[in-house]
C-alpha positions as CSV (number, residue, x, y, z in Angstrom):
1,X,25.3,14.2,83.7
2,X,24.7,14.4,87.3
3,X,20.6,15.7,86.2
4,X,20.3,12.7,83.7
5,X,20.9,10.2,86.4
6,X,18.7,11.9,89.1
7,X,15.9,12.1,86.8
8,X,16.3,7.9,86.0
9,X,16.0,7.2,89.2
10,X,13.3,9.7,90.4
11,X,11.5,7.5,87.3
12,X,12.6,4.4,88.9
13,X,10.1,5.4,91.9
14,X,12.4,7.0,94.2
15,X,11.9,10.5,95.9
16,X,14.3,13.4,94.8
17,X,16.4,13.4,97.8
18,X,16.9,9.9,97.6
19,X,17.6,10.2,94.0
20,X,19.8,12.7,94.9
21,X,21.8,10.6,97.1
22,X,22.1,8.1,95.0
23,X,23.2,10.0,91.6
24,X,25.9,12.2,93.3
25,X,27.2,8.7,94.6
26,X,26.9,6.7,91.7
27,X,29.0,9.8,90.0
28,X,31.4,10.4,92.4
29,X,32.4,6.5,92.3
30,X,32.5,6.5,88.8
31,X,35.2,9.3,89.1
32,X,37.1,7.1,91.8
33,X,37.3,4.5,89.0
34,X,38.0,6.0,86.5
35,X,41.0,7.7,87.8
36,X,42.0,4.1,89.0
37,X,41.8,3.6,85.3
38,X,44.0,6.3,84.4
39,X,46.5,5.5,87.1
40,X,46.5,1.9,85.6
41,X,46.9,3.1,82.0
42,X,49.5,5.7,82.9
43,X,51.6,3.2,84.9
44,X,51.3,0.3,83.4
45,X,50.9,1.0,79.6
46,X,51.9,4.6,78.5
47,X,55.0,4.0,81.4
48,X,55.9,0.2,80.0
49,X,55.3,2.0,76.4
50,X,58.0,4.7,76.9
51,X,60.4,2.2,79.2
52,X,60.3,-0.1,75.6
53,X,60.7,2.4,73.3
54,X,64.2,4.0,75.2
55,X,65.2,0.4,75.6
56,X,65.6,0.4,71.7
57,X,67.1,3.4,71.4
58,X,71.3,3.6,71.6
59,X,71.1,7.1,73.4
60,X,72.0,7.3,77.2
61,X,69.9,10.4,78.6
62,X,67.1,8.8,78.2
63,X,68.1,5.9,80.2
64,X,69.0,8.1,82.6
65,X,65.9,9.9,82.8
66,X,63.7,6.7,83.0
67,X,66.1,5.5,86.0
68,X,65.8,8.4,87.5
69,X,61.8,7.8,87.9
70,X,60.6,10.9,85.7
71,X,58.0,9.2,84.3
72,X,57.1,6.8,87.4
73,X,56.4,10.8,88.9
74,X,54.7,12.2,86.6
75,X,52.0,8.9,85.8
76,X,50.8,10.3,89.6
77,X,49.3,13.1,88.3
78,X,47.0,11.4,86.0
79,X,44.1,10.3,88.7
80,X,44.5,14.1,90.0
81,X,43.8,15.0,86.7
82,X,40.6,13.3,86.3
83,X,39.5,13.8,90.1
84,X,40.4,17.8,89.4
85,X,38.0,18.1,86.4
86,X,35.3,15.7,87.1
87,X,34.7,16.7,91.2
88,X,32.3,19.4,89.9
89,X,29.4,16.8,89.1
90,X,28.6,15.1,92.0
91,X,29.2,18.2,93.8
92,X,27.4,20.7,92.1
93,X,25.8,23.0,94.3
94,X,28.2,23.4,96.7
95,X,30.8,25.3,95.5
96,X,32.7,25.7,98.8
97,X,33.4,21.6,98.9
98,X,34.3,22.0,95.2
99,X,37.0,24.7,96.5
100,X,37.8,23.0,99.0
101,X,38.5,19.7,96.9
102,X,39.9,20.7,94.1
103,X,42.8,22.7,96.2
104,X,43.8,20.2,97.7
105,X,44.0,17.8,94.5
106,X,46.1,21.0,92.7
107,X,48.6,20.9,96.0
108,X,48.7,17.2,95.1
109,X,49.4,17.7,91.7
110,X,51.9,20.8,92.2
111,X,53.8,18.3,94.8
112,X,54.3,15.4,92.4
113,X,55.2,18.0,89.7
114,X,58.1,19.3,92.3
115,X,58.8,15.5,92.4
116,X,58.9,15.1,89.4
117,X,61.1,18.2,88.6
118,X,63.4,17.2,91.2
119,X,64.3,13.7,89.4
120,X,64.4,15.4,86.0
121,X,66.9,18.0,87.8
122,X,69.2,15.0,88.9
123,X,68.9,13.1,86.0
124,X,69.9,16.4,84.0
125,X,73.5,16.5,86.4
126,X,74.2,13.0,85.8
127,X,73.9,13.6,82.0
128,X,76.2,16.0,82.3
129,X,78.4,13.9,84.2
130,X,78.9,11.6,81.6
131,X,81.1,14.5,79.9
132,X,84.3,15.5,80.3
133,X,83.6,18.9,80.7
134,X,81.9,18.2,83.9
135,X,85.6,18.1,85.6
136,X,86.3,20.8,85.0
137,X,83.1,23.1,85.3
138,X,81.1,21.2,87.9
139,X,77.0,22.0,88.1
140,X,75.8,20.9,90.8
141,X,75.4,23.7,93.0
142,X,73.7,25.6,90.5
143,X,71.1,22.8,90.3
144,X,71.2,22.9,93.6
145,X,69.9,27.2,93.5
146,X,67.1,25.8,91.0
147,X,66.1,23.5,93.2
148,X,65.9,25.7,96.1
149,X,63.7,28.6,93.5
150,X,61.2,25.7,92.7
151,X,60.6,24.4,95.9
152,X,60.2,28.5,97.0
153,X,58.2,29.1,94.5
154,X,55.9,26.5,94.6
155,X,55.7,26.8,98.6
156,X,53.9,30.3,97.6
157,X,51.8,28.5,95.3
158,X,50.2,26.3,98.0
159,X,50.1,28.7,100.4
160,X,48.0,31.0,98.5
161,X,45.7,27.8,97.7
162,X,45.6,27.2,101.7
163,X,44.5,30.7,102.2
164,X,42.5,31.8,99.1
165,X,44.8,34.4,97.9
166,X,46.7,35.1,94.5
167,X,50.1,34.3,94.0
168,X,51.2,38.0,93.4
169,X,49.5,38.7,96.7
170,X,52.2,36.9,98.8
171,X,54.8,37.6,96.3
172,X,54.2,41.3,96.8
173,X,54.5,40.7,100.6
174,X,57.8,39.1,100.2
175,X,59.8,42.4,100.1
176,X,59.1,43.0,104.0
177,X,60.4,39.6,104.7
178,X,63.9,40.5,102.2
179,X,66.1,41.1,105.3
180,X,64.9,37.6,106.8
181,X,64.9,35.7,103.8
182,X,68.7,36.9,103.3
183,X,69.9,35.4,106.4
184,X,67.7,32.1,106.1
185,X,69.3,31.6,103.0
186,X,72.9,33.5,103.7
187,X,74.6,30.0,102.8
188,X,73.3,29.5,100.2
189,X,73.5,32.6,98.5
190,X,77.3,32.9,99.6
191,X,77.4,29.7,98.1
192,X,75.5,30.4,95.0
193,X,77.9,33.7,94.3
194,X,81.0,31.6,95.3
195,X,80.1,28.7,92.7
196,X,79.9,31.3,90.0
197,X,83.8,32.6,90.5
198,X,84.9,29.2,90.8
199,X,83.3,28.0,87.6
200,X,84.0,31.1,85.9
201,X,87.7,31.3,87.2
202,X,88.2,27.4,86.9
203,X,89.9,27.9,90.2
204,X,89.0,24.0,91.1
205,X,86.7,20.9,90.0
206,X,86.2,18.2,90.6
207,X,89.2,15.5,91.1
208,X,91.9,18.4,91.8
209,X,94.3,17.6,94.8
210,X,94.2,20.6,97.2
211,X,95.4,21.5,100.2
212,X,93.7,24.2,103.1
213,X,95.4,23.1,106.4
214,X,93.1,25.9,108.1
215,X,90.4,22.9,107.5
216,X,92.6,19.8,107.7
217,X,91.9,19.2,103.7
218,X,94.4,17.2,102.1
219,X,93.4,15.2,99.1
220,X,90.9,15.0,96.1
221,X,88.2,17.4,95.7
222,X,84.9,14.7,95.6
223,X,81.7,17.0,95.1
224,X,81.3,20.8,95.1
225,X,78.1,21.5,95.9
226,X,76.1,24.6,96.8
227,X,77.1,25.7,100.2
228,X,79.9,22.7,100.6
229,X,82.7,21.4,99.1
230,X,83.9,17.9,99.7
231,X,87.3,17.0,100.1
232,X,88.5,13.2,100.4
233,X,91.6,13.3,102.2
234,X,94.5,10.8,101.8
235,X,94.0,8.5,104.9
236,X,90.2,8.6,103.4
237,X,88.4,10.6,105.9
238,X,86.5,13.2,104.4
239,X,86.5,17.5,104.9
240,X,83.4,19.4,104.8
241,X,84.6,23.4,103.5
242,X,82.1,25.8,103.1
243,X,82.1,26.9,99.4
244,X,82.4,30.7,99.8
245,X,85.8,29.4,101.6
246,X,87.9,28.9,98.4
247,X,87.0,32.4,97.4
248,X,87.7,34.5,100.9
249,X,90.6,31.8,102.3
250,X,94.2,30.9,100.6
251,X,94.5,27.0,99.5
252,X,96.8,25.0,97.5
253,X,95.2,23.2,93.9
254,X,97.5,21.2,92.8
255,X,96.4,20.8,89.3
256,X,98.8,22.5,87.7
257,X,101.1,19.8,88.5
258,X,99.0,16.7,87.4
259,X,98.5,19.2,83.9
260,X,102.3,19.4,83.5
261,X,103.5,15.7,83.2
262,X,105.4,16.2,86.1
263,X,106.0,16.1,89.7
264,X,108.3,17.7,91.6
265,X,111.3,16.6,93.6
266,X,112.8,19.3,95.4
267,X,115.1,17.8,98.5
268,X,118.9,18.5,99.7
269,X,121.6,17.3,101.8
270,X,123.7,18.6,104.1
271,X,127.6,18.1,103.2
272,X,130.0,18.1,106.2
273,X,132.0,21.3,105.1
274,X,135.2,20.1,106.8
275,X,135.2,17.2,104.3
276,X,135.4,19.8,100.9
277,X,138.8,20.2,99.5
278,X,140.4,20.4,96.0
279,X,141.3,17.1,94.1
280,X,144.7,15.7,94.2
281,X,145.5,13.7,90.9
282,X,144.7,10.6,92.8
283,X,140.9,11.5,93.4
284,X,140.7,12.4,89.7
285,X,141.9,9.2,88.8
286,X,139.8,7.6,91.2
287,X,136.8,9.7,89.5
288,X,137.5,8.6,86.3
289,X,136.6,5.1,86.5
290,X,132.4,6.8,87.5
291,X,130.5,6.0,84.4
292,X,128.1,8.9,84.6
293,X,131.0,11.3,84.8
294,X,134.0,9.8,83.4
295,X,133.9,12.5,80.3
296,X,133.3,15.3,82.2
297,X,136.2,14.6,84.4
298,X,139.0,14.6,81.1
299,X,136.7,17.8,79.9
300,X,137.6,19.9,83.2
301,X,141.1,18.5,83.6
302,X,142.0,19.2,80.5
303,X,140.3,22.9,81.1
304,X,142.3,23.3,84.2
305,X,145.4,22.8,82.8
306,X,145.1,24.6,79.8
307,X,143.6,27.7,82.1
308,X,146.7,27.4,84.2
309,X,149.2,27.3,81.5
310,X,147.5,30.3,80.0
311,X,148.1,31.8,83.1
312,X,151.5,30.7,83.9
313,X,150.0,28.9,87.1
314,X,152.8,28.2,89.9
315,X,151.3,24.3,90.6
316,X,153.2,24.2,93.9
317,X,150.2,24.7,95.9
318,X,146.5,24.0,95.3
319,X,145.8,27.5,95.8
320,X,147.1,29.4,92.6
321,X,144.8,28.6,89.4
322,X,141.7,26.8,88.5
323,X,141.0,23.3,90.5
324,X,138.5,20.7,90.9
325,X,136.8,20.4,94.2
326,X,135.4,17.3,95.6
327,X,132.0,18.6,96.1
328,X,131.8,20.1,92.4
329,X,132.4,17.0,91.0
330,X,129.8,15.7,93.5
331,X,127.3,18.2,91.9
332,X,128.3,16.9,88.8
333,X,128.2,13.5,89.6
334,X,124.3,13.9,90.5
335,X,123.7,16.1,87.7
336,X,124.5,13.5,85.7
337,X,122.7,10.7,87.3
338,X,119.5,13.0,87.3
339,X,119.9,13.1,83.7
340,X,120.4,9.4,82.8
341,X,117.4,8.4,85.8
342,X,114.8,6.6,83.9
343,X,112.0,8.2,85.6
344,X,112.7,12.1,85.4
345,X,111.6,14.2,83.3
346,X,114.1,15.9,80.6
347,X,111.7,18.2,78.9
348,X,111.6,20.1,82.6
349,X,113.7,21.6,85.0
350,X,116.8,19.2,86.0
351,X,118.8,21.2,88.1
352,X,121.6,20.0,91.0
353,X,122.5,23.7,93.2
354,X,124.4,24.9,96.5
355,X,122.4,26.3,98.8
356,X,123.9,29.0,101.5
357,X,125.9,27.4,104.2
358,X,124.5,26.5,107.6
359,X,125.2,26.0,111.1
360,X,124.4,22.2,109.5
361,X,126.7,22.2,106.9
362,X,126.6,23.2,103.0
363,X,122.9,22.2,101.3
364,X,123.2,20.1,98.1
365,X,119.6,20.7,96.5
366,X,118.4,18.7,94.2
367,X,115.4,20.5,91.9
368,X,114.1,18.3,89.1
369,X,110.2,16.4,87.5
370,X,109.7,13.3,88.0
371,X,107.5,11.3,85.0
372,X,105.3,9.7,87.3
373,X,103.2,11.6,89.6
374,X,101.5,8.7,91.5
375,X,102.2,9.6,95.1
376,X,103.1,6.1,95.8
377,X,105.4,5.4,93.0
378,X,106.3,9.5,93.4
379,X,107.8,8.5,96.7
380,X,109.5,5.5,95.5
381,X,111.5,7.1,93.0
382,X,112.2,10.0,95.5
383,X,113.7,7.3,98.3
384,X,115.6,5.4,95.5
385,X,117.2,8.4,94.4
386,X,118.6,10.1,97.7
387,X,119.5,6.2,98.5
388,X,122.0,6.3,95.7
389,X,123.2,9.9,96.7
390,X,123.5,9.2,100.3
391,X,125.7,5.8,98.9
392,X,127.9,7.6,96.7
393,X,128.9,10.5,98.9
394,X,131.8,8.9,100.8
395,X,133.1,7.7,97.2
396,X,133.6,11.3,96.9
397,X,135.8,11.8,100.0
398,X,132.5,13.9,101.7
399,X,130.3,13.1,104.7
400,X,127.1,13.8,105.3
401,X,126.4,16.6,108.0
402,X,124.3,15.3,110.9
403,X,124.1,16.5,114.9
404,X,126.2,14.3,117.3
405,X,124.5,11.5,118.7
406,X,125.1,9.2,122.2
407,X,127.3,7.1,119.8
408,X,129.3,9.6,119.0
409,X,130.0,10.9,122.0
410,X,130.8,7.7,123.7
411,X,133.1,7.2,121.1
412,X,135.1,10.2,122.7
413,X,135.0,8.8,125.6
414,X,136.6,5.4,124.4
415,X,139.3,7.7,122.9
416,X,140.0,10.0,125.8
C-alpha cells in the first residue's frame, strides 16, 4: 500500500523523498482515522447494540455485566487493534520504531484487558450475590487471589515487552525472588489459606453475629474479604480482623442460635435464705387462689398427706414428713408462668433450677428460649419477665437478697 502511494505521487512530479514523506503520512493518518472509526463503531453501535439486546432479555447477569462496564472496557481495545496491525506501513523500514510502537500499543491493550477482567471479576461476585448460597459460602476473597495472579501475571507480561525478553525468561527468574515474594504477599497468602478453612468449615459468613473481644468485635459479620474481615458492631462502628484471625484465635458465632428459633434467657435471683420456711396451711390457702399454680398446689397437698399417712407421720412439728416449702412453690410458680409466657419457646429447654448457695443468698436460675431473637424485643421480653418475678416474690413470703445500703443502715440507727 505504502509503495502504491509513493509511486502516485513520484508521478505527480514530486521527488522520492518528498514522496516519501508524504505517503508514510498520508498512511499513518489514515490509520489515526480509521481507528477513530473503530472506537466510534465499537462504542457507539456494537456497545448500544449489545446494551438493547440485554435490555430485552429477563435475565439479570447480563445486566450486571453491562453495569459493571465490561463492554464500555473492552470497545477500548478496538483502535489498538487497528493501530497494532496497520503501524507496519507507514513505518516500514524501520523496524526498531515498529518495535517500539507496537509494545507499547500491546501494554495498552494488555492494561484495558486487566480492566476489563477486573469488572467482569466484580460483576461475576455480585452475580453470585444474588444467591442464597453466597451467605453462607462467601467468594470474595478468592476473587480477590485471581485478581492479585492477573495483575502478577500480566505485570511480567509488560515487563518483558519493556525489556525485550520472553515471558518464561522472567518467570524462570522468579524462583530467586520466592523468599521475597512470600513476605510481600504473607497477608494475602495467610489470607488466601484462611478463606479456604472458613469456606470449607462454614465456620462463618456473611451476616453471622460474632463476638472476638481480643478485637473489640461485637456484631454482624459485613464482608470477608482476602486478608480482612469486617465486622459491624452494634453501636455501628466498624472492626477490621485479619482473616487468618478466625482460624489461629477463639471467637464466638452466634449462628447457631439465629438457626435454632430461639434465644436464650439464662438469668437468676438471689432469694434471702432467712425468708425460706415450710408452708403453714394458711400459705397454701393463700397459694391456691395463684392461677398458674392453683392445680399443682391440691396435687402436692394431696401427695403430702397421703406420703405422711403412709408413713404414720407425727404432724406435731413441721419437721417429720414430706412439706411444701415456700421457695419450691416459688420454683413452681415460675415454672409455670415460663410455660404459659406467650413468647417462649416450648419446643426447647424451659427449665426453673436452684443454684448452690452463696454468701448472697440461694440463686433462682431461670434457663429457657425465647421465640423472638431480635435483640431489642429479646431484651424486652427478658425485663418483662424478671419484672413479674421480682413482683411476685414477697407474695410468696420471700425477699430478694441484696447488700445493705445507707438506707438500711440508717434505719438501724432510727431503731437503736
Amino acid at each position: 500500500m505504502l509503495e502504491i502511494i509513493r509511486n502516485w505521487v513520484v508521478n505527480q512530479g514530486l521527488d522520492l523523498f518528498a514522496a516519501n514523506i508524504l505517503a508514510r503520512g498520508f498512511v499513518f493518518g489514515l490509520i489515526i482515522v480509521l481507528s477513530f472509526v473503530a472506537y466510534i463503531l465499537a462504542k457507539h453501535f456494537i456497545l448500544k447494540g449489545i446494551a438493547a439486546i440485554i435490555s430485552r432479555t429477563t435475565t439479570q447477569w447480563d445486566d450486571i455485566i453491562l453495569k459493571k462496564k465490561v463492554f464500555n472496557r473492552l470497545a477500548y481495545l478496538a483502535p489498538a487493534i487497528v493501530i497494532y496491525l496497520s503501524i507496519p506501513i507507514p513505518l516500514e523500514g524501520y523496524d526498531w520504531f515498529i518495535s517500539v510502537i507496537q509494545g507499547l500499543v500491546l501494554i495498552y491493550m494488555i492494561v484495558m484487558a486487566i480492566l476489563a477482567l477486573d469488572a467482569l471479576l466484580n460483576a461475576a461476585l455480585d452475580i453470585y450475590t444474588t444467591f442464597e448460597v453466597s451467605n453462607r459460602i462467601p467468594i470474595k476473597s478468592f476473587i480477590q487471589v485471581f485478581k492479585i495472579i492477573i495483575y502478577f501475571t500480566s505485570a511480567i507480561f509488560i515487563i518483558s515487552i519493556l525489556l525485550n525478553k520472553t515471558p518464561i525468561y522472567l518467570f524462570s527468574s522468579l524462583g530467586a525472588l520466592t523468599a521475597i515474594l512470600m513476605f510481600i504477599f504473607k497477608d494475602a497468602i495467610l489470607g488466601f489459606v484462611a478463606g479456604i478453612q472458613l469456606s470449607a468449615n462454614r465456620m462463618v459468613a456473611n451476616g453471622d453475629w460474632i463476638e472476638m473481644p481480643k478485637y473489640g468485635a461485637n456484631g454482624d459479620i459485613v464482608e470477608i474479604a482476602l486478608t480482612t474481615v469486617k465486622v459491624q458492631n452494634w453501636d455501628k462502628t466498624i472492626t477490621t480482623i485479619p482473616t487468618y484471625a478466625l482460624i489461629t484465635d477463639s471467637f464466638k458465632n452466634w449462628r447457631g442460635m439465629s438457626e435454632s428459633g430461639g434465644r436464650r434467657i439464662k438469668r437468676s435471683i438471689s432469694i434471702d435464705m432467712n425468708t425460706i420456711k415450710f408452708c403453714s396451711e394458711e400459705m397454701l390457702d393463700r397459694f391456691s387462689k395463684i392461677k398458674h399454680i392453683s392445680g399443682y398446689i391440691e396435687k402436692m397437698k394431696m401427695e403430702v398427706q397421703e406420703n405422711n399417712k403412709l408413713e404414720q407421720v407425727d404432724n406435731s412439728s413441721f419437721v417429720n414428713g414430706r412439706r411444701m416449702t415456700n421457695i419450691g412453690t416459688f420454683r413452681a410458680y415460675i415454672t409455670a408462668y415460663l410455660t404459659n409466657h406467650p413468647m417462649i419457646n416450648k419446643e426447647m429447654t424451659l427449665m426453673t433450677r436452684q443454684l448452690a448457695p452463696t454468701e448472697h443468698g440461694l440463686p433462682i436460675e431461670i434457663y429457657v428460649f425465647s421465640k423472638d431473637q431480635d435483640w431489642v424485643n429479646y431484651e424486652s421480653i427478658v425485663a418483662n419477665i424478671f419484672d413479674h418475678i421480682l413482683a411476685v416474690v414477697p407474695e410468696f413470703d420471700l425477699r430478694v437478697y441484696q447488700d445493705p445500703t445507707g438506707t438500711d443502715f440508717s434505719k438501724l440507727g432510727r431503731v437503736a
